[in-house]
C-alpha positions in Angstrom: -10.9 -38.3 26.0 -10.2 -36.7 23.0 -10.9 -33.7 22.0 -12.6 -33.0 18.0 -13.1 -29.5 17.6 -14.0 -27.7 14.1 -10.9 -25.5 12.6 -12.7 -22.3 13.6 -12.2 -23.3 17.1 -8.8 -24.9 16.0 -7.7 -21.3 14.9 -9.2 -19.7 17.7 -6.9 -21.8 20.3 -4.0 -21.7 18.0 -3.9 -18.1 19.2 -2.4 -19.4 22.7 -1.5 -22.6 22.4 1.1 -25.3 20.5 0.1 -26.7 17.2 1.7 -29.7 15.9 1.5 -31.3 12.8 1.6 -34.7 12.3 2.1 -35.3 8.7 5.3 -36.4 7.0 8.3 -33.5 6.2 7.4 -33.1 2.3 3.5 -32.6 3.6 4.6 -30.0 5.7 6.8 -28.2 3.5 4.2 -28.6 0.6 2.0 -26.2 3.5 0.9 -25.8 7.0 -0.8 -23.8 9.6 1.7 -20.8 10.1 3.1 -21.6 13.6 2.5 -25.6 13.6 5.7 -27.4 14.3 6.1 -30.8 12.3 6.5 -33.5 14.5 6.0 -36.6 12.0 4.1 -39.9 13.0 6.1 -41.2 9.6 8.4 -39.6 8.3 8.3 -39.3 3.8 9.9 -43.0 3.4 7.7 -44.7 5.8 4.5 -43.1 5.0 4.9 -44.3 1.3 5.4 -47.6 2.5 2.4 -47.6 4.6 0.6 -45.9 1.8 1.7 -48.7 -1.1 1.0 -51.4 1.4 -2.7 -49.8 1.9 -3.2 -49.7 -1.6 -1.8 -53.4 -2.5 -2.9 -55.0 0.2 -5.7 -53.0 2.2 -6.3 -51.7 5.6 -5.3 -54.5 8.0 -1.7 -54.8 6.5 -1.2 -51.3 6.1 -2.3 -50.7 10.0 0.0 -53.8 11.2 3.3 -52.1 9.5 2.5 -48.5 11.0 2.5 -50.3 14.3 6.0 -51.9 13.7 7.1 -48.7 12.2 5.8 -45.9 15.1 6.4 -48.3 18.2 9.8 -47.8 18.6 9.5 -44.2 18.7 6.7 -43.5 20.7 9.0 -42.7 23.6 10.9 -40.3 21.8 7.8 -38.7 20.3 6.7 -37.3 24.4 10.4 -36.4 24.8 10.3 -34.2 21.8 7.1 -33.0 22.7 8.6 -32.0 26.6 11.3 -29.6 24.4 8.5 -28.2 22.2 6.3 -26.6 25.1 5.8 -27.0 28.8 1.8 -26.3 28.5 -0.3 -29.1 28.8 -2.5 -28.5 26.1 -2.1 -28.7 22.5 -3.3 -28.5 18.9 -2.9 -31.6 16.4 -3.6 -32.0 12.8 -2.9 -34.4 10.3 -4.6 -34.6 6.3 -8.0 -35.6 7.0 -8.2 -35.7 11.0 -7.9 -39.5 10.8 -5.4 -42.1 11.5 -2.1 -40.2 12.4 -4.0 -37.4 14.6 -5.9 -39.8 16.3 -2.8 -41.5 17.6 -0.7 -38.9 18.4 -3.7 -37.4 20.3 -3.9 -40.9 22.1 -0.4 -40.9 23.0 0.0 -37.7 24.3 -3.1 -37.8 25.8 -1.5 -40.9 28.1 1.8 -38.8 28.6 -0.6 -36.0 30.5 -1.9 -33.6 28.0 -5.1 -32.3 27.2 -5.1 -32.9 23.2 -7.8 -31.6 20.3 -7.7 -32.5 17.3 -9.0 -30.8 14.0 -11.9 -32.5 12.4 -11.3 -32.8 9.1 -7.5 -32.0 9.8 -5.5 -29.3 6.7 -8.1 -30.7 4.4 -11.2 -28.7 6.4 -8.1 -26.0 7.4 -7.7 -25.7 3.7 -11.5 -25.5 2.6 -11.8 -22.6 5.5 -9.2 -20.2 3.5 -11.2 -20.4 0.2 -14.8 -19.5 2.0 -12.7 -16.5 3.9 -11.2 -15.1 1.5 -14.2 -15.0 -1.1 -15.9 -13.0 1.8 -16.4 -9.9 0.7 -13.6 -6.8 2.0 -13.1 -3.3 1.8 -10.3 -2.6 -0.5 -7.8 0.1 -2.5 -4.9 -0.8 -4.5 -2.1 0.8 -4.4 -0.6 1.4 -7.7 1.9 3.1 -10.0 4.7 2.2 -12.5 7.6 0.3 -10.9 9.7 2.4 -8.4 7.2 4.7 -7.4 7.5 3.8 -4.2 4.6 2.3 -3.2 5.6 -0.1 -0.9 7.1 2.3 1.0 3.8 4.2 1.2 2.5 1.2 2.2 4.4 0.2 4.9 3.9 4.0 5.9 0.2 3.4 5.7 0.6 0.5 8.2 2.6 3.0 10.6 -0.4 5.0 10.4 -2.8 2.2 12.0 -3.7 1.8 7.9 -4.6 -2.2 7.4 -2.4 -3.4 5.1 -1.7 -6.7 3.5 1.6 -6.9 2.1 1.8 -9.5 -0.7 5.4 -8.9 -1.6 6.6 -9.8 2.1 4.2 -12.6 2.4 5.4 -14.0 -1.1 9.3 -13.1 -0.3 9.6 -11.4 -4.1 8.9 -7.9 -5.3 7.3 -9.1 -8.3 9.9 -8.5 -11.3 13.0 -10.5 -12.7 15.2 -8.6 -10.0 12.1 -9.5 -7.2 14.1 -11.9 -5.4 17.0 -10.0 -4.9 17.8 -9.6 -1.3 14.8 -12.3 -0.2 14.7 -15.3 1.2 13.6 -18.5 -0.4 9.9 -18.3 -1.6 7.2 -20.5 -0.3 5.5 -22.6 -2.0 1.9 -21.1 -3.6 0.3 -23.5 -1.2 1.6 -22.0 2.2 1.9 -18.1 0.2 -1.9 -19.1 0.6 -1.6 -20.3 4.1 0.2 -17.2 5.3 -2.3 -14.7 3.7 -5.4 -16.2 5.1 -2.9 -15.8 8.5 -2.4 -12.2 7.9 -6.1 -11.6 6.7 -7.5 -13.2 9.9 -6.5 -9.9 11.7 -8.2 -7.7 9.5 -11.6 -5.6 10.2 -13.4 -6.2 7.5 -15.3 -3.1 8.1 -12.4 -1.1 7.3 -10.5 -0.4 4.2 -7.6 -2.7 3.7 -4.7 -1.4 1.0 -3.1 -3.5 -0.9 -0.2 -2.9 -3.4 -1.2 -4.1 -7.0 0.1 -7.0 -8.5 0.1 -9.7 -11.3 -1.6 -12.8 -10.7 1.9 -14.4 -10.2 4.3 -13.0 -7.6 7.9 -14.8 -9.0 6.5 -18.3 -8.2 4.3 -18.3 -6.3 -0.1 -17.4 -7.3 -2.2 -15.2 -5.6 -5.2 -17.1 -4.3 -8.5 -16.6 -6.9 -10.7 -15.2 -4.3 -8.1 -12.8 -3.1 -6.8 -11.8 -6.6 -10.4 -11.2 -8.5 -11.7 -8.7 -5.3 -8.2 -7.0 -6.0 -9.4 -7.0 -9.4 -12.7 -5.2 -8.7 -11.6 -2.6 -6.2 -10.5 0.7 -6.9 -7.0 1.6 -7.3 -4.9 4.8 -6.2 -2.5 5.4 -9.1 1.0 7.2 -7.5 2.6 9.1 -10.2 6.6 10.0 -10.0 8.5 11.2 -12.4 11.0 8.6 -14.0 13.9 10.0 -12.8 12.5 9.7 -9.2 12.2 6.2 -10.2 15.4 5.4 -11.8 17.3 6.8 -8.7 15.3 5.1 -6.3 15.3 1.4 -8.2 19.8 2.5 -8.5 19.7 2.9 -4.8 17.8 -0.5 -4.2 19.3 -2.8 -6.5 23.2 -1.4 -7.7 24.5 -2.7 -4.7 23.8 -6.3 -6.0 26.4 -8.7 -7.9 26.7 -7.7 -11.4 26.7 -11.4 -13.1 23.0 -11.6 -11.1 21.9 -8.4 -12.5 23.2 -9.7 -16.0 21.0 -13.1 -15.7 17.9 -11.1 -14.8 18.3 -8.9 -17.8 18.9 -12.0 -19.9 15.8 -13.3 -18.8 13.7 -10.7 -20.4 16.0 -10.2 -23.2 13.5 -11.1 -26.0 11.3 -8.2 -24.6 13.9 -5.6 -24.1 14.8 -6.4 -28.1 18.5 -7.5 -28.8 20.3 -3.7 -28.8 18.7 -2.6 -25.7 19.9 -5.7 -23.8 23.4 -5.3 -25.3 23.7 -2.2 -23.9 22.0 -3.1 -20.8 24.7 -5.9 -20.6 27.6 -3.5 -21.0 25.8 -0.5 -18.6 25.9 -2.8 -15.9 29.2 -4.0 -16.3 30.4 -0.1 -16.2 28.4 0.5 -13.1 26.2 2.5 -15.2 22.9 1.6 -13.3 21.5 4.6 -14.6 21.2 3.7 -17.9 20.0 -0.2 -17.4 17.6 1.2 -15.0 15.8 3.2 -17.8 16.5 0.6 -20.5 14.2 -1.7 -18.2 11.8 0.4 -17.0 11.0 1.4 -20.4 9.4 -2.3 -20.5 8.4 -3.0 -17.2 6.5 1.0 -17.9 5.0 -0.7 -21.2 3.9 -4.1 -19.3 1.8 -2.6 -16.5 0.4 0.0 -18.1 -1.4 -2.7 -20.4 -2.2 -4.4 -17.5 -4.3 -1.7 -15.8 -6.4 -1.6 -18.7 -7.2 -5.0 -18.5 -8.8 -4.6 -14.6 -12.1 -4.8 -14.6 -12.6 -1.7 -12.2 -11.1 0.9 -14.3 -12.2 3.7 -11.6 -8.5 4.7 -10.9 -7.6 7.8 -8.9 -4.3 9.7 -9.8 -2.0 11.0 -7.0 0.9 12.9 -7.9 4.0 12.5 -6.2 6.2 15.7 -6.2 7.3 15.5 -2.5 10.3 14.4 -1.0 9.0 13.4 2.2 7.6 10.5 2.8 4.9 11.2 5.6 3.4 13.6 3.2 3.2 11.6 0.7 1.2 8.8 2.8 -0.9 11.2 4.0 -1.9 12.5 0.6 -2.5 8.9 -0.8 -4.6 8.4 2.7 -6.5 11.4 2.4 -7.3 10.0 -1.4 -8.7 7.2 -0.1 -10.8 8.6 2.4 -12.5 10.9 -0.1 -13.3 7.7 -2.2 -16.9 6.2 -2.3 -16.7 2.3 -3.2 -18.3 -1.1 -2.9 -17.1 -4.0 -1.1 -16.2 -7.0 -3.4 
């Protein structure tokens, strides 16, 4: 017997056991449950035949050349299975909870395991990150002009049994033109989306959750709407550091890079920076100057978020100034802040 269980439960026994997803590669990479491992029924070229054959010339057909196509590998399905775990009980999930879960759960079921499937498969999976993250939470932004240092203080926060939901590491990017520098490949928005409702599963919402602020878009990838208006109406902690506490800390993080990246990234924002102050930018970088490029950009980057604080629609904003050198303090002051705060849920 198979088992259909709702993708509460679903997420509840992912917690100890395999998940396997059944859908083609591209499905998968499009997004999944963080931790599934992709163990197609068809694979991208045979599920658009199956799918072409469905539409054109209906069910019956379409079923007969998924037969031809999956029996041949049915074998080699239980074998990969044996490498992927040694429990004999699983988690499956395909698009709707239909066809493709069905079978796999059938098979594997005859090879010995215990198998339960997601009603209403990614689709229902999908549907249950919207309705949790509109739930209401507990939050403070963190924020302060670029290279203030704030996710360090957050991170620091964490360390201090803080919750913290790091956008930046979730989304692989730090936000500006230089954001990817140093990252791995960004995730699609899809599974950014996917591994935030992850991260946000073990949160409390009775307690305060910081989160560093951010624009809508992190490099490519959007910040869910749920997620990104309750951001909007929470309060924010504002760090304040001088500039040239800035400059040198933004030189130490990103001088070590190649100089004809650096050049592309200040090309890309060239029309802001205004034709002299990219020139020179250019030519700074090319000297090893980092000092001066490092001012010439922050003089826009300084001019973009400050206009986009005023357009938050909680303007209750709490200033913390930043004069120390060590970074314990400083969490701790931007923690005490926060304490001493009196806000809403949103």
């Amino acid at each position: 017997m198979i088992n259909h269980i709702t993708a509460v439960e679903f997420l509840d026994r992912a917690l100890v056991l395999p998940v396997i997803d059944v859908r083609s590669e591209k499905e998968y990479l499009q997004g999944h449950i963080p931790g599934a491992i992709n163990l197609p029924l068809f694979n991208n070229e045979e599920r658009a035949v199956v799918g072409t054959l469905y539409n054109n010339s209906g069910r019956e057909a379409s079923v007969l050349k998924g037969l031809e196509l999956v029996g041949p590998k049915l074998a080699d399905f239980v074998k990969q299975l044996h490498k992927i775990t040694d429990q004999k009980q699983l988690l499956i999930y395909c698009w709707r909870g239909g066809m493709r879960s069905e079978n796999m759960a059938w098979l594997f079921q005859v090879a010995g395991y215990e198998v339960f499937v997601m009603e209403g498969g990614y689709k229902a999976y999908r549907r249950l990150i919207r309705e949790r993250l509109s739930q209401p939470a507990n939050i403070i932004i963190l924020g302060g002009l670029t290279g203030s240092g704030k996710t360090e203080l957050l991170h620091l926060l964490g360390l201090m049994d803080e919750q913290v939901l790091d956008l930046e590491k979730l989304a692989c990017h730090k936000g500006s033109v230089f954001g990817g520098f140093g990252q791995p490949g960004q995730p699609t928005s899809e599974q950014f989306e996917n591994d935030i409702f992850a991260a946000w599963g073990n949160i409390d919402p009775s307690r305060t959750v910081w989160i560093e602020d951010e624009s809508r878009m992190i490099g490519n990838v959007i910040i869910p709407e749920p997620l990104f208006e309750k951001m909007n109406h929470a309060v924010m902690i504002m760090v304040e550091t001088g500039k040239e506490q800035r400059i040198c800390r933004l030189v130490g993080e990103y001088s070590e890079f190649n100089k004809q990246e650096l050049q592309k990234a200040v090309m890309k924002i060239s029309e802001k920076l205004g034709g002299t102050n990219t020139k020179t930018a250019l030519v700074a970088i090319d000297a090893g100057d980092f000092e001066t490029v490092t001012s010439l950009v922050l003089s826009y980057y300084d001019k973009t978020y400050n206009h986009s604080v005023l357009k938050r629609v909680n303007q209750e904003i709490y200033p913390v100034s930043i004069e120390s050198n060590d970074p314990i303090k400083n969490a701790t002051l931007i923690l005490e802040t926060g304490k001493s705060i009196k806000r809403n849920t949103f």
